[in-house]
C-alpha positions, 0 to 999 in steps of 0.5 A: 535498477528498474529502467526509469529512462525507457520514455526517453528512447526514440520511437518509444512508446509511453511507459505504464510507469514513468520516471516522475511517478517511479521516483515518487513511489520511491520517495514515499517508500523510503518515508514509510521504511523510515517510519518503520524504523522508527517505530518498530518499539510501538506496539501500538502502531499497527503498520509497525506490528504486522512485522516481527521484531526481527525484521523491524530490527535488521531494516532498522540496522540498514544504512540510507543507501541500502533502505534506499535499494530495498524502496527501488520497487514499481509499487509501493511498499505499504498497503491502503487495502485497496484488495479489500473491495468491502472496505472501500464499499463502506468508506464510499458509504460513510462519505455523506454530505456534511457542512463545510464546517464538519469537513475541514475542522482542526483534525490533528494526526495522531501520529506521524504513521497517521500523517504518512497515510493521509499523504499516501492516499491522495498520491493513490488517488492522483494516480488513480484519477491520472494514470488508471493502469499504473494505479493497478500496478503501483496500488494495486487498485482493482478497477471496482475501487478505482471507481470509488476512489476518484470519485471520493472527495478529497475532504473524505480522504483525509478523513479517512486517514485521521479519523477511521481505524488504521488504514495503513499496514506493510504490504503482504506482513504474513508473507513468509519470504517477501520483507525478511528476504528484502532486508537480508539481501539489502543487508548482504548488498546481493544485488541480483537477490534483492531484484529477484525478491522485489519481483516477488511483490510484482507477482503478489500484486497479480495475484492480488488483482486476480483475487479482487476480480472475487466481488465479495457481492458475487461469491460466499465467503467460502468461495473468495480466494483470500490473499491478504492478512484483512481479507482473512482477518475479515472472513475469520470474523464472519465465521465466527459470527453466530 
């Protein structure tokens, strides 16, 4: 178990991750394994099918306790393609000035994956606008999109999240080892290999920020490196551009 008490150790000093915040993280993670489950025969929802069938299917097969094991992570389990520094430069550009009327007229999710990422986006922004540092860890949000991201108003969040093309993916799908070996060491109940898997999404975070630091302003598209399944999506577009 990841050591939520630290806070509370004498002459401690104040954790980058807390235990109000860790227990959130775990909250939203757990939803979001439940929607997956859920889910996994929607071959339209795009957060479902980034994973294969049979990850969906074993995670479908995990009891609560052991979804709940696999969701007992300090980052979450789902992406909102903060790595992705161009997407975020266009959802700032999109977030013109409009009247009241058009910023919070009756917008119905269309599904409850839509619903799921409205939430998960302000909890992104509360941490980042709160606790900057863990928003790097837990989101891995790059400092460039931080910025963006607490200054975007919240009206402009959930439109982002109803009305824009699907925001909400699993974090690192085309990674060969990271959701098949969470759900069989999950399965299995090996404790020290479900720990060991987890530290895996720590590590991707790390390379994910140091990806970030790559503006895609700075570098030709050639020299960027590309760790995530819309950043490689976006440079095969650009390439087969004429």
């Amino acid at each position: 178990m990841y050591p939520l008490d630290m806070e509370s150790l004498p002459g401690a000093s104040a954790p980058v991750l807390g235990r109000a915040l860790l227990t959130r993280v775990h909250e939203l993670n757990c939803d979001y394994l439940d929607l997956l489950r859920t889910r996994r025969y929607d071959v339209a929802a795009p957060s479902a099918s980034a994973l294969s069938a049979k990850v969906l299917n074993a995670l479908a097969e995990l009891s609560p306790a052991r979804r709940r094991a696999l969701a007992a992570v300090p980052y979450t389990l789902y992406s909102l393609g903060f790595e992705d520094q161009e997407l975020w430069r266009q959802h700032a550009a999109t977030g013109t000035a409009v009247g009241a009327d058009r910023r919070y007229f009756a917008i119905e999710a269309a599904s409850a994956l839509q619903a799921f990422c409205e939430v998960a986006l302000f909890h992104a922004w509360h941490v980042a606008v709160l606790h900057p540092f863990a928003a790097r860890v837990v989101y891995s949000l790059p400092d460039a999109t931080a910025a963006r991201l607490v200054v975007t108003p919240l009206w402009h969040l959930r439109w982002i999240a109803r009305t824009g093309p699907s925001l909400l993916l699993p974090r690192w799908p085309t990674n060969p080892c990271f959701w098949s070996d969470l759900v069989r060491f999950a399965s299995e109940g090996d404790e020290r290999r479900l720990r060991t898997a987890q530290l895996l999404g720590s590590q991707l975070i790390a390379a994910e920020l140091q990806a970030a630091a790559y503006d895609a302003e700075q570098l030709p598209l050639a020299a960027k490196p590309v760790l995530s399944p819309r950043l490689r999506a976006r440079r095969l577009r650009f390439a087969s551009a004429p």
